[in-house]
C-alpha angles and dihedrals in degrees: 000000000000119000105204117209115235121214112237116215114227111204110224120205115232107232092182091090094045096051088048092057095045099043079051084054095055095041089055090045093047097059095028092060091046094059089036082073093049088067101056125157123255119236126246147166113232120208104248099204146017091234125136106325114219114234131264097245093057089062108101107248093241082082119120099215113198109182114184115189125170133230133170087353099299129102123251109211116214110179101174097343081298104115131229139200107200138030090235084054083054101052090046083053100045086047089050096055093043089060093053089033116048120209089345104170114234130231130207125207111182119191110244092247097043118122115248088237095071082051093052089040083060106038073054096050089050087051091053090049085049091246110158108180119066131154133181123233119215106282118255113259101231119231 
């Protein structure tokens, strides 16, 4: 009696799909990674504490001074005391003092009640006119 031998079939795993998804993978983190450092965070000092404030007239006059304060739900724009309507009317005016003024550092005073997104509009508006330092003063109590 002839035994006869079977072949036994050994299943093979394709590899080819899975090398396409992570190579996909690769591809999405890579760009996502590069715009992800267009979009960097601007550095600012934030004020610790609501201690004593110093006054205004101790501040040395190379001081670029933004107040924001807030009424009927729309922003009002100070930049030195000089007052201003839009946030693109900010930024040509930043860039026009930084051009007087050379590496002048920027201050922020925000109004108590006014939303964060005035603030960010104008942290925006100093990148755009290449200011890097900026600081925030201790927001107004409103009254």
């Amino acid at each position: 009696m002839a035994i006869e031998e079977q072949k036994v079939e050994e299943d093979e795993l394709d590899l080819t799909p899975m090398i396409d998804v992570v190579f996909l993978l690769l591809v999405f983190f890579m760009v996502a990674t590069k715009a992800k450092t267009s979009n960097r965070a601007l550095d600012a000092n934030l004020p610790k504490n609501m201690g004593s404030s110093s006054s205004k007239k101790d501040e040395p006059s190379e001081n670029i001074n933004i107040e924001i304060k807030e009424s009927g739900g729309r922003p009002r724009i100070f930049v030195n005391n000089f007052p201003i309507d839009t946030f693109d009317g900010l930024f040509q005016k930043l860039r026009q003092l930084t051009n007087v003024m050379d590496d002048a550092p920027v201050i922020i005073a925000p109004e108590g009640r006014v939303s964060f997104k005035y603030v960010v509009m104008t942290l925006n508006a100093c990148s755009k006119a290449a200011i890097e330092k900026v600081s925030f003063a201790q927001p107004s109590k409103v009254r």
